[in-house]
DODO-628030 format. One record per residue: residue in one letter; x, z, y of N, C-alpha, C in turn. Coordinates in nm, 3 decimals, padded with zeros to 5 digits, always signed. Example, Ala and Ser with C-alpha at 12.3 -4.5 7.8 and 13.67 -1.06 7.14 Angstrom:
<recs>
<rec rest="A" n_u="+01.319" n_w="+00.780" n_v="-00.569" ca_u="+01.230" ca_w="+00.780" ca_v="-00.450" c_u="+01.320" c_w="+00.780" c_v="-00.330"/>
<rec rest="S" n_u="+01.285" n_w="+00.708" n_v="-00.225" ca_u="+01.367" ca_w="+00.714" ca_v="-00.106" c_u="+01.290" c_w="+00.787" c_v="+00.003"/>
</recs>
This chain:
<recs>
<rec rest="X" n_u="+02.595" n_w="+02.638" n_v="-00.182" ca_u="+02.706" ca_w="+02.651" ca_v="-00.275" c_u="+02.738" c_w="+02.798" c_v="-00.302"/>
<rec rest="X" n_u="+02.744" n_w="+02.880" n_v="-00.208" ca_u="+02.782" ca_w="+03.034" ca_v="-00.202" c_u="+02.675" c_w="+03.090" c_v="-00.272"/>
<rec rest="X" n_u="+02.543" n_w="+03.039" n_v="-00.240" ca_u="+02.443" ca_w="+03.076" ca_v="-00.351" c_u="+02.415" c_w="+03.065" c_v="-00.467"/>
<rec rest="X" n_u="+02.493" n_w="+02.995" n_v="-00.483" ca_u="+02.431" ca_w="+02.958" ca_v="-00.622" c_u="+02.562" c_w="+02.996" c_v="-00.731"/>
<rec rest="X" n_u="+02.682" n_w="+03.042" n_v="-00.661" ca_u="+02.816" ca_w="+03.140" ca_v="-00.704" c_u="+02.733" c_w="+03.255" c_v="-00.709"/>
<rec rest="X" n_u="+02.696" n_w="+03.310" n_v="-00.598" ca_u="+02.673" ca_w="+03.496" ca_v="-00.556" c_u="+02.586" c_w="+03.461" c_v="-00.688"/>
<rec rest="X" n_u="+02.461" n_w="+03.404" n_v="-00.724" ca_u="+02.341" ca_w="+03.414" ca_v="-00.858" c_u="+02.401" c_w="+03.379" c_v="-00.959"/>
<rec rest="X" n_u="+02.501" n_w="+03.328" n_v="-00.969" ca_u="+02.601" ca_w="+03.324" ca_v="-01.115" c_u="+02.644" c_w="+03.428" c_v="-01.143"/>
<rec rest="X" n_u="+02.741" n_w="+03.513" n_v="-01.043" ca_u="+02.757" ca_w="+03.637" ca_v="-01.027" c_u="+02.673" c_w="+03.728" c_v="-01.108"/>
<rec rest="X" n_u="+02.545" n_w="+03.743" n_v="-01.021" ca_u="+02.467" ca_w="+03.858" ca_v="-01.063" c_u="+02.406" c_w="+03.871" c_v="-01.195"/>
<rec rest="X" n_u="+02.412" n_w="+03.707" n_v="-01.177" ca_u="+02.371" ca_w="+03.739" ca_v="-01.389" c_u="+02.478" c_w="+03.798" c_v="-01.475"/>
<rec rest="X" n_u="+02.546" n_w="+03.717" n_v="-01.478" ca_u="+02.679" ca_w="+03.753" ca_v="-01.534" c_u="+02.672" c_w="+03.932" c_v="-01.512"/>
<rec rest="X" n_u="+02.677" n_w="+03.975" n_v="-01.387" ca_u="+02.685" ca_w="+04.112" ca_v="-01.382" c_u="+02.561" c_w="+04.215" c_v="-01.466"/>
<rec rest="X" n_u="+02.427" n_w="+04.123" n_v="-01.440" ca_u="+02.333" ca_w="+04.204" ca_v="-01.484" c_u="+02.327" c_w="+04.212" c_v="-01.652"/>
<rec rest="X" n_u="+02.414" n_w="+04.088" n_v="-01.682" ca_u="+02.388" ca_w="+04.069" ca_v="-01.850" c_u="+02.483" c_w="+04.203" c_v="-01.919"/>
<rec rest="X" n_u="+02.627" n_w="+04.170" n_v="-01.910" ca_u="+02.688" ca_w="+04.254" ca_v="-01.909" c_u="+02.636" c_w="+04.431" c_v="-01.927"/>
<rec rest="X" n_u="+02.575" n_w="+04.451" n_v="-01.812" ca_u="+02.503" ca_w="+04.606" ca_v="-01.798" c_u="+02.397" c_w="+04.618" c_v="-01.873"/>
<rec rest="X" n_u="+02.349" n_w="+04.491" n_v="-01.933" ca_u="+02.234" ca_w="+04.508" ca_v="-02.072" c_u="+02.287" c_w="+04.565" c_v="-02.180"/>
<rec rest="X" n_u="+02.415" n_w="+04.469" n_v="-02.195" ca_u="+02.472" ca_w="+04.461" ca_v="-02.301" c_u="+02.546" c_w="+04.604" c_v="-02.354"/>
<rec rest="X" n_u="+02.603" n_w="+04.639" n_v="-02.221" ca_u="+02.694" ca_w="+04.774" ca_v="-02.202" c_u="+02.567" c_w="+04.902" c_v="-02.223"/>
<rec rest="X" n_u="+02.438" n_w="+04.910" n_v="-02.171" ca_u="+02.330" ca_w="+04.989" ca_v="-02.243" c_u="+02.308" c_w="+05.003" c_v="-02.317"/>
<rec rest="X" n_u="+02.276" n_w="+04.869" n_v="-02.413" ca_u="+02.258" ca_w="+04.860" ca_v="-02.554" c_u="+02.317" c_w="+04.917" c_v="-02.663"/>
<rec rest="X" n_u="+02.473" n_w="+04.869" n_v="-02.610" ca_u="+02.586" ca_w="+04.907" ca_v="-02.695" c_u="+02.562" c_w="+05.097" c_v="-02.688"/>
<rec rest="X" n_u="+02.570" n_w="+05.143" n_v="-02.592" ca_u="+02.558" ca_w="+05.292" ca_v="-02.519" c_u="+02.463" c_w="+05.374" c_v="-02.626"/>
<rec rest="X" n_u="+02.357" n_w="+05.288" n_v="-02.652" ca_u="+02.223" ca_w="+05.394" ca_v="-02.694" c_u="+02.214" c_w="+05.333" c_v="-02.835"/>
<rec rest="X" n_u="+02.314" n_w="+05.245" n_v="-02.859" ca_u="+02.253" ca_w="+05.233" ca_v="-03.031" c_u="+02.382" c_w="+05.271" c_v="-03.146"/>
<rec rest="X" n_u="+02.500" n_w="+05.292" n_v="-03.058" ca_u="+02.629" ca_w="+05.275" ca_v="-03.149" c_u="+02.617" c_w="+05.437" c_v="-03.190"/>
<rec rest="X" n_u="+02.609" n_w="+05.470" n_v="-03.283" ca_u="+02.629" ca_w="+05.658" ca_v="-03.346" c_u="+02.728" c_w="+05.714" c_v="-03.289"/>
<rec rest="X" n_u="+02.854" n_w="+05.651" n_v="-03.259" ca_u="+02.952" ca_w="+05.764" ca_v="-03.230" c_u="+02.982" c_w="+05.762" c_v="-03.064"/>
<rec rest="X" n_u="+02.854" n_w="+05.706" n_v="-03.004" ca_u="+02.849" ca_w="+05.671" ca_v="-02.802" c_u="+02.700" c_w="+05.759" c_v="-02.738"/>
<rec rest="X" n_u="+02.627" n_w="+05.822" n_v="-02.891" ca_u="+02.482" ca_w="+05.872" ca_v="-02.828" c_u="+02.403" c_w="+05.826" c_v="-02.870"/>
<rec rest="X" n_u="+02.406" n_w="+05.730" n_v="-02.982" ca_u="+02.295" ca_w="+05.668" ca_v="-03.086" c_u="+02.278" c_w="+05.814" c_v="-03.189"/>
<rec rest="X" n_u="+02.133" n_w="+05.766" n_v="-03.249" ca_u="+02.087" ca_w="+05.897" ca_v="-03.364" c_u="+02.163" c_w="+05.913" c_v="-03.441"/>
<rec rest="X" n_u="+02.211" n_w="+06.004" n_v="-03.475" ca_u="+02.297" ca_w="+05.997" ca_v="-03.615" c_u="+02.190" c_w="+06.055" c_v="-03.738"/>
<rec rest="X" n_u="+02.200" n_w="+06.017" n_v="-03.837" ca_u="+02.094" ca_w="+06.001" ca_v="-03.983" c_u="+02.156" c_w="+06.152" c_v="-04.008"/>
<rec rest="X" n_u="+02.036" n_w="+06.179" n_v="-04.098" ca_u="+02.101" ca_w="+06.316" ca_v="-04.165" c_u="+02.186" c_w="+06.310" c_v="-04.308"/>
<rec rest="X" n_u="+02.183" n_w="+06.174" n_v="-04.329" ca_u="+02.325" ca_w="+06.157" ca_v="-04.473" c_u="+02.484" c_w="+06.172" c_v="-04.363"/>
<rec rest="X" n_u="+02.444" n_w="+06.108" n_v="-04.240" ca_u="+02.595" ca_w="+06.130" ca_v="-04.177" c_u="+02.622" c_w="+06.257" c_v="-04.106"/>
<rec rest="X" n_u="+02.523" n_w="+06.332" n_v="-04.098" ca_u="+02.542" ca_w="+06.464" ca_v="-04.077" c_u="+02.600" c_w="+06.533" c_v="-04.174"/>
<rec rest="X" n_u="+02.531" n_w="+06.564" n_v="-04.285" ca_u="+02.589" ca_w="+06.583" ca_v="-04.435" c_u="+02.726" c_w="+06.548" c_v="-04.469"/>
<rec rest="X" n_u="+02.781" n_w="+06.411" n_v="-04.446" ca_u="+02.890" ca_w="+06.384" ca_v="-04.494" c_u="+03.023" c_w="+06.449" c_v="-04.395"/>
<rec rest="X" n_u="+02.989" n_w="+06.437" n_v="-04.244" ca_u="+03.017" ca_w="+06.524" ca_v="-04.137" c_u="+03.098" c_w="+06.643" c_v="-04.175"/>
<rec rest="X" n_u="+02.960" n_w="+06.721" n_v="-04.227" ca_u="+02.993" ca_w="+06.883" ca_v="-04.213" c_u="+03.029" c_w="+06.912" c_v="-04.388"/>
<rec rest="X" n_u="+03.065" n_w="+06.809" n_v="-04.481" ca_u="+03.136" ca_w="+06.811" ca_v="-04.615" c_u="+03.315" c_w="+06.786" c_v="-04.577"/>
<rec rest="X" n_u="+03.339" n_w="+06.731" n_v="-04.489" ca_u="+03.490" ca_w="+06.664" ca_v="-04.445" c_u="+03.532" c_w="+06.751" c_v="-04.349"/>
<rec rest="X" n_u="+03.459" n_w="+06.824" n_v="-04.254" ca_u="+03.502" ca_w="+06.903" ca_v="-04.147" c_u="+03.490" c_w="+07.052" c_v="-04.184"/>
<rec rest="X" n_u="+03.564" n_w="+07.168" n_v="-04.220" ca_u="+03.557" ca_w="+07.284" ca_v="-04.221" c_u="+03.515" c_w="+07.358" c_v="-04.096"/>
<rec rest="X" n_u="+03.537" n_w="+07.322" n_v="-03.974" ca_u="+03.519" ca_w="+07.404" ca_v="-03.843" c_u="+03.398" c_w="+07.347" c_v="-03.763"/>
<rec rest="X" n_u="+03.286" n_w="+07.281" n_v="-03.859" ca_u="+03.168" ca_w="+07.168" ca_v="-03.851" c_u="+03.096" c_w="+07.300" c_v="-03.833"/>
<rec rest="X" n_u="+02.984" n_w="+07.365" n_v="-03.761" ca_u="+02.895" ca_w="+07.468" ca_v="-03.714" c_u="+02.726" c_w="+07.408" c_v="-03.700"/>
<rec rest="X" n_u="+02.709" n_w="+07.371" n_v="-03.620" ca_u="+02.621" ca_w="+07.314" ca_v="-03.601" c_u="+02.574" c_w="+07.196" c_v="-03.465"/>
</recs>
């Protein structure tokens, strides 16, 4: 019974930390690529935009 809770658990935990990666490396404004039109539009709206 405790086993088969604790392996409910860990999925649950391991899915989560997929999900929370995913989100991490693909969203633009968390460390995803940003395109060079949103660079452009960036440094058109921001005056103190450098590089």
């Amino acid at each position: 019974m405790i086993k088969k809770i604790l392996k409910i658990v860990g999925i649950v935990i391991v899915s989560i930390a997929i999900v929370a990666v995913l989100f991490i490396e693909f969203w633009p404004s968390l460390g995803g690529s940003v395109t060079d039109e949103d660079q452009k539009e960036y440094k058109a709206r921001n005056s103190l935009y450098k590089k």
